[in-house]
N, CA, C and O atoms as CSV, one atom per row, in Angstrom:
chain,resi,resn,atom,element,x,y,z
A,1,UNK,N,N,-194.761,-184.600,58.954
A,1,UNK,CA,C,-195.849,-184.019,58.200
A,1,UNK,C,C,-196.169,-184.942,57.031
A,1,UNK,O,O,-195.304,-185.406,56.289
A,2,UNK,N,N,-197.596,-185.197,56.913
A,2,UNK,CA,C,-197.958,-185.778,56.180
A,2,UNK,C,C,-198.149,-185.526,54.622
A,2,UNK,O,O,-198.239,-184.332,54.336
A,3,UNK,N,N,-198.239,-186.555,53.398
A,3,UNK,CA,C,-198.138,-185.902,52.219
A,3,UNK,C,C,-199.438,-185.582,51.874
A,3,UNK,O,O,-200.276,-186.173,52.556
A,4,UNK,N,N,-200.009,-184.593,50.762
A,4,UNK,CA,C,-201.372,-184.258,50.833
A,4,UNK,C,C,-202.248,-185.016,50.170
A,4,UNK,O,O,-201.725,-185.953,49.567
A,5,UNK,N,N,-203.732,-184.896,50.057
A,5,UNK,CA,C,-204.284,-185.821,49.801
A,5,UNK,C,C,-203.929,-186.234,48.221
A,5,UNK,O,O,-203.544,-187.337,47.834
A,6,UNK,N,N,-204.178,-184.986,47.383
A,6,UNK,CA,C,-203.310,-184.631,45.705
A,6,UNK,C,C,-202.177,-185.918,45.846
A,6,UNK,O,O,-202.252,-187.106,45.532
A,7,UNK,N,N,-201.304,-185.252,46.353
A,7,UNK,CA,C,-200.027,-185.913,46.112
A,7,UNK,C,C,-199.674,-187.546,46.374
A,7,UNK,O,O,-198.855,-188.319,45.875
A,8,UNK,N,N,-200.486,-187.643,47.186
A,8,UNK,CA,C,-200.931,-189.582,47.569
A,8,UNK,C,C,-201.696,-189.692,45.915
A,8,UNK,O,O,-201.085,-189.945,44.877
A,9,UNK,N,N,-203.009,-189.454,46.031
A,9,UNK,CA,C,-203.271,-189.680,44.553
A,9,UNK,C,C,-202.523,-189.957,43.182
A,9,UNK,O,O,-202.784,-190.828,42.352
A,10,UNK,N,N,-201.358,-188.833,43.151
A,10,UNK,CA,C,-200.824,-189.093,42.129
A,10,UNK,C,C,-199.403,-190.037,42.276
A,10,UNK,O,O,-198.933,-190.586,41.279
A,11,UNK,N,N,-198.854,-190.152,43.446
A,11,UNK,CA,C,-198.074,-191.553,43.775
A,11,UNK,C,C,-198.780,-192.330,43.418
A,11,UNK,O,O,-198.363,-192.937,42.431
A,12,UNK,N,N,-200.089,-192.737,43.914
A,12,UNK,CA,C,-200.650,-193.948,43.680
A,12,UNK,C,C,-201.142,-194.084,42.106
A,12,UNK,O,O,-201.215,-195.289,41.867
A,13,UNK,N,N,-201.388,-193.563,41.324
A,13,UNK,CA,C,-201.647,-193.273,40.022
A,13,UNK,C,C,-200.157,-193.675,39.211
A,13,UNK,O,O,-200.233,-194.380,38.205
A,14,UNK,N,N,-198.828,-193.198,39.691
A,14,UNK,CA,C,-197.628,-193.456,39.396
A,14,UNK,C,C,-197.556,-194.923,39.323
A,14,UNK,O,O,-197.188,-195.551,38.330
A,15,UNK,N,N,-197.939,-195.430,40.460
A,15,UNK,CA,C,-197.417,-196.762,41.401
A,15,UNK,C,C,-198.250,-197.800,40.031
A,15,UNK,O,O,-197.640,-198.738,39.518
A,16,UNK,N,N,-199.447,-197.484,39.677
A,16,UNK,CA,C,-200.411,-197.854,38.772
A,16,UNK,C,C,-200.140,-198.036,37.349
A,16,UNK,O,O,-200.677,-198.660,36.434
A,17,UNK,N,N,-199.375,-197.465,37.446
A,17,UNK,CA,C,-198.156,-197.341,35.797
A,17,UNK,C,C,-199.381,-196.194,34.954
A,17,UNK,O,O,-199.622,-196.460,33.776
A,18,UNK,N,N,-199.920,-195.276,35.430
A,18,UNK,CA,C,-200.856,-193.974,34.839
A,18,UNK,C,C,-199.438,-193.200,34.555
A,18,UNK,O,O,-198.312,-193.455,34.981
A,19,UNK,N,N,-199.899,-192.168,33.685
A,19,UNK,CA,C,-198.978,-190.748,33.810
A,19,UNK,C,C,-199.225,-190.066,35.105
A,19,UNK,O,O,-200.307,-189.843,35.648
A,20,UNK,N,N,-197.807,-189.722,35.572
A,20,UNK,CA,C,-197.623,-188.503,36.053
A,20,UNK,C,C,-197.759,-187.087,35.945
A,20,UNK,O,O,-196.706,-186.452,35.899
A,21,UNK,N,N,-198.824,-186.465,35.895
A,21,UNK,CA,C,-199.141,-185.001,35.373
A,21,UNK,C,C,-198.166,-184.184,35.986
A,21,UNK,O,O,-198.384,-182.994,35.759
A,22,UNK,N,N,-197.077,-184.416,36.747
A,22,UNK,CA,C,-195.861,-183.707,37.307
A,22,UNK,C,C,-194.641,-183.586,35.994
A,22,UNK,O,O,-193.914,-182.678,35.590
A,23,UNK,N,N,-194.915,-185.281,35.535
A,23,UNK,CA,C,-194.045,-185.323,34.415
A,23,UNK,C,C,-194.339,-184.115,33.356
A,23,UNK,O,O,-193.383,-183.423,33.008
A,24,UNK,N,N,-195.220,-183.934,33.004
A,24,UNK,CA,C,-195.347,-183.153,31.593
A,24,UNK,C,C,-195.614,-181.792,31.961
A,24,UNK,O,O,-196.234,-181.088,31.164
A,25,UNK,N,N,-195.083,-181.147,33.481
A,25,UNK,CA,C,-195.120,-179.884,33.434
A,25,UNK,C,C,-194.037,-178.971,33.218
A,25,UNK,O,O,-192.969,-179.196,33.787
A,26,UNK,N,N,-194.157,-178.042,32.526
A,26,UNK,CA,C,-192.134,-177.536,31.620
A,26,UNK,C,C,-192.014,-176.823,33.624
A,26,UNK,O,O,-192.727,-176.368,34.519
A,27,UNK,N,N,-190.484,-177.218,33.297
A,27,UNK,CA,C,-189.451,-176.783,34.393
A,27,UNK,C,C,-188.764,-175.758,34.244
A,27,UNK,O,O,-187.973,-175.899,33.312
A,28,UNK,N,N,-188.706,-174.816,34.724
A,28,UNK,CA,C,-188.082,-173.640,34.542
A,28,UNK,C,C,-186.149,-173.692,34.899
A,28,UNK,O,O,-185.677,-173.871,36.022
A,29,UNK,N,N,-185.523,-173.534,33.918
A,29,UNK,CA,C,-184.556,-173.974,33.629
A,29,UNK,C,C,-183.466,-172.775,33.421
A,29,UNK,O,O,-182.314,-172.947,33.022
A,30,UNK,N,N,-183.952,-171.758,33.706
A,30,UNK,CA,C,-183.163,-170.372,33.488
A,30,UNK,C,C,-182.545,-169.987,34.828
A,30,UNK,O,O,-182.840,-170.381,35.956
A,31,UNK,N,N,-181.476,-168.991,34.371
A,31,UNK,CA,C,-181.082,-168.198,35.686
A,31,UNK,C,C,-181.672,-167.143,36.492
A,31,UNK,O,O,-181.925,-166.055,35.976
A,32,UNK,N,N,-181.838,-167.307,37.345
A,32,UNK,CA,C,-182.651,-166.294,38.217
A,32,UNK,C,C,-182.484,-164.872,38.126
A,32,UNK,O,O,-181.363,-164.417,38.351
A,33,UNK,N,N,-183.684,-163.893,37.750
A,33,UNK,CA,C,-182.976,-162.644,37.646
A,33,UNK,C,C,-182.395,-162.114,38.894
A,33,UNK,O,O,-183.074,-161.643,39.807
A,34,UNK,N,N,-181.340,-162.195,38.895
A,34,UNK,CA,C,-180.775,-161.342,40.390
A,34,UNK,C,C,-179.964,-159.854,40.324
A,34,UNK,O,O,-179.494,-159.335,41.336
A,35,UNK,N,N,-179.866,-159.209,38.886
A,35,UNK,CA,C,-179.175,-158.536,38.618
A,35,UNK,C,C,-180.451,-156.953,38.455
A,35,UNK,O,O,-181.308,-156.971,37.572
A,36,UNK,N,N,-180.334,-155.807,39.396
A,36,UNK,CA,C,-181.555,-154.794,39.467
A,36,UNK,C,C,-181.728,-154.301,37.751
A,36,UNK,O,O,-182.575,-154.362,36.860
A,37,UNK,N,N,-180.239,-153.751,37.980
A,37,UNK,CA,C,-179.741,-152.874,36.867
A,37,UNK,C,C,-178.703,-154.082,35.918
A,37,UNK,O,O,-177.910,-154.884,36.409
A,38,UNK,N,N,-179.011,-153.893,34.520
A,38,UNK,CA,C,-178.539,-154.720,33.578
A,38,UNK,C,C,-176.897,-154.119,33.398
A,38,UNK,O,O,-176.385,-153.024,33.629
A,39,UNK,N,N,-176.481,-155.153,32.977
A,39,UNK,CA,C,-175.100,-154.654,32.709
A,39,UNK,C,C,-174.995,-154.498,30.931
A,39,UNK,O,O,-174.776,-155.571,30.370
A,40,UNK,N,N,-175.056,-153.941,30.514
A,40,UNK,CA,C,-175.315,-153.244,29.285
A,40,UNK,C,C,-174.004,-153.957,28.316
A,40,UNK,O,O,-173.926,-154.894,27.521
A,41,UNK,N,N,-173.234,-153.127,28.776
A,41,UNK,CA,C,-172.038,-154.309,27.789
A,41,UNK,C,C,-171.855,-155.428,28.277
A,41,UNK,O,O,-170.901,-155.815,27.602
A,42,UNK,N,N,-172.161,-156.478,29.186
A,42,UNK,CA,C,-171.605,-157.981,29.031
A,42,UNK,C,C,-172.934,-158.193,27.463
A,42,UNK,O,O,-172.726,-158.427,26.273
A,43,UNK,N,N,-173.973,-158.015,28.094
A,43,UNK,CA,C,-175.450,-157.974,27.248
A,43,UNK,C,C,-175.260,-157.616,25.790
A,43,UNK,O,O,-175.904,-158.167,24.898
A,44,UNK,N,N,-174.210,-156.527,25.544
A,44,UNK,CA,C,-173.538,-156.642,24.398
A,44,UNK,C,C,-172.610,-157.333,23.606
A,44,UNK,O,O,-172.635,-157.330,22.375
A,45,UNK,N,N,-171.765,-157.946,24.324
A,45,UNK,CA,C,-170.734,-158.880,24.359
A,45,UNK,C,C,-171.376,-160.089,23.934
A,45,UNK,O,O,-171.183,-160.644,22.853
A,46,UNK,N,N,-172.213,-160.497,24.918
A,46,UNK,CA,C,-172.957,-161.717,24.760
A,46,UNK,C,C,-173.975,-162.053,23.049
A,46,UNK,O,O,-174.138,-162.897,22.168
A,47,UNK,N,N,-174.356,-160.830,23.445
A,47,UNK,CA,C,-175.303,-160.864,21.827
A,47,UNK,C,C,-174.359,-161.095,20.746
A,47,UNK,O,O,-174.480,-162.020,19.943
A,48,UNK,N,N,-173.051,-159.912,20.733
A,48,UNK,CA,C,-172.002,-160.313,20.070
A,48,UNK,C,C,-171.975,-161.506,19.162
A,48,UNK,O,O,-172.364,-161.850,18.046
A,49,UNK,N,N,-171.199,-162.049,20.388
A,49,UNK,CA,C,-170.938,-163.539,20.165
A,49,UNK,C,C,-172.101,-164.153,19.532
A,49,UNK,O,O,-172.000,-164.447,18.341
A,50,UNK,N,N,-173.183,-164.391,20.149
A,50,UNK,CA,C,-173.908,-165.277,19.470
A,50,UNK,C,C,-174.483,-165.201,18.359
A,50,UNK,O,O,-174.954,-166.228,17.870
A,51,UNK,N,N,-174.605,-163.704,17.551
A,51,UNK,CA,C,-174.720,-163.497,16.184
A,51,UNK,C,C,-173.195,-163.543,15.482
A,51,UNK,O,O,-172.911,-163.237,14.324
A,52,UNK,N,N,-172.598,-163.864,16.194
A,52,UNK,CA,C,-171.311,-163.698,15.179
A,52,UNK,C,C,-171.101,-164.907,13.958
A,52,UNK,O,O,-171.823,-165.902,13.902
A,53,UNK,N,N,-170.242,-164.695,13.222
A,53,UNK,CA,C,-170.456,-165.356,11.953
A,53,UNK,C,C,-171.913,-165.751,11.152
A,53,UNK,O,O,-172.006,-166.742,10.429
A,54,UNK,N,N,-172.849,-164.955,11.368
A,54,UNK,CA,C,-174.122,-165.365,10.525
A,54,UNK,C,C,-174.175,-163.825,9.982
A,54,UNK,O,O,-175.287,-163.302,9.903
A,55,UNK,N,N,-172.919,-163.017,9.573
A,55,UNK,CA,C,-173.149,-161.504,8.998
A,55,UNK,C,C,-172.423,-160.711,9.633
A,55,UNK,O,O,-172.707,-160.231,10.731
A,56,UNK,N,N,-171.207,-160.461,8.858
A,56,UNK,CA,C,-170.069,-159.579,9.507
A,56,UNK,C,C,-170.373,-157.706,9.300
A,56,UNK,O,O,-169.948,-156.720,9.903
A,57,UNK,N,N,-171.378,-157.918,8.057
A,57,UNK,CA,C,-171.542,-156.127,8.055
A,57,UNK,C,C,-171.025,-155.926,6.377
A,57,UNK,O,O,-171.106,-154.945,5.639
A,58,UNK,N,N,-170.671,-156.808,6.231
A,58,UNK,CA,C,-169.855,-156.045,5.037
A,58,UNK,C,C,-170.945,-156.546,3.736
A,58,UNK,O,O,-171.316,-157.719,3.685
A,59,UNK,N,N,-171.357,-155.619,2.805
A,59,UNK,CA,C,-172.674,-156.476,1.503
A,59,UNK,C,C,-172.105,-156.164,0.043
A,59,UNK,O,O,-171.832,-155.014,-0.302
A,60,UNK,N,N,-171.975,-157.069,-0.636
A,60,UNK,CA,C,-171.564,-157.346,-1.546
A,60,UNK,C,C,-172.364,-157.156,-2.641
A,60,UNK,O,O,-172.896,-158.221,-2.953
A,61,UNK,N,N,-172.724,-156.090,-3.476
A,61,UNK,CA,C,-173.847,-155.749,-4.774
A,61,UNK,C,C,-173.139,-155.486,-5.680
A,61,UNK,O,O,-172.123,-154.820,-5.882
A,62,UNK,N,N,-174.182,-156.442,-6.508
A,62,UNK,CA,C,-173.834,-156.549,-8.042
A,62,UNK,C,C,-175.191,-155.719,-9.124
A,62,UNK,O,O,-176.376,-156.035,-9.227
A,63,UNK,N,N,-174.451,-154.639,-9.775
A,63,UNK,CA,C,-175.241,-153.733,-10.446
A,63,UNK,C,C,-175.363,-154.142,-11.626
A,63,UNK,O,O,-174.605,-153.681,-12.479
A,64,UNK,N,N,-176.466,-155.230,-12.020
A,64,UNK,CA,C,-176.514,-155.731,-13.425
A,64,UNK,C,C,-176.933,-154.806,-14.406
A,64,UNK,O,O,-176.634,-154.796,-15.600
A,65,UNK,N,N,-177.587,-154.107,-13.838
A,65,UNK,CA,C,-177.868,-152.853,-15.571
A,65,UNK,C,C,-176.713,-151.962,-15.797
A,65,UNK,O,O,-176.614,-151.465,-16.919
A,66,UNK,N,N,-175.704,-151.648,-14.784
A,66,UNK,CA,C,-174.699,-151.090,-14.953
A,66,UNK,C,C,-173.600,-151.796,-15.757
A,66,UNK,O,O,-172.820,-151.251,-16.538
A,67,UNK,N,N,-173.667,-153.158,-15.425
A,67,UNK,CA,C,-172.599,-153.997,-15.793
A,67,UNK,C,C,-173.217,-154.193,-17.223
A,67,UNK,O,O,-172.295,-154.374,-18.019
A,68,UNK,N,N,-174.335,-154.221,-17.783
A,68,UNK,CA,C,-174.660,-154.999,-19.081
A,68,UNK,C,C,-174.822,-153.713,-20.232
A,68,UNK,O,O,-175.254,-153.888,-21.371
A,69,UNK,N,N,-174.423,-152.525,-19.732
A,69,UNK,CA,C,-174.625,-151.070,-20.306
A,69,UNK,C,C,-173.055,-150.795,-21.163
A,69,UNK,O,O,-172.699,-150.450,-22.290
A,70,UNK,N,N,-172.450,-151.160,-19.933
A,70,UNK,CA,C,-170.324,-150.925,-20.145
A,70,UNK,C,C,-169.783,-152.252,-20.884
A,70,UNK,O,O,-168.583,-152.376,-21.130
């Protein structure tokens, strides 16, 4: 089977030292959804982790009119 007429074009455009309009199209680079139903806690786990150390929960306030009163 032969290649199509497009695709000769843009070999030969390649071959020509032109851009490749193949080159600059984004590639889909993710994992395939294959999962129906989400799994709720890995999804938790995961988020977890990746916010972890940017805010453990715990907030630290300082009451300056209280402090400058006493």
């Amino acid at each position: 089977m032969g290649m199509s007429k497009s695709k000769q074009h843009r070999h030969k455009t390649e071959r020509a030292g032109l851009n490749n309009p193949e080159m600059s199209r984004i590639q889909w680079h993710r994992k395939p959804h294959t999962q129906v139903v989400q799994n709720k806690k890995a999804e938790q786990r995961r988020t977890l982790c990746r916010h972890k150390g940017s805010r453990d929960g715990a907030d630290f306030f300082i009451f300056w009119r209280n402090a400058l009163i006493n």
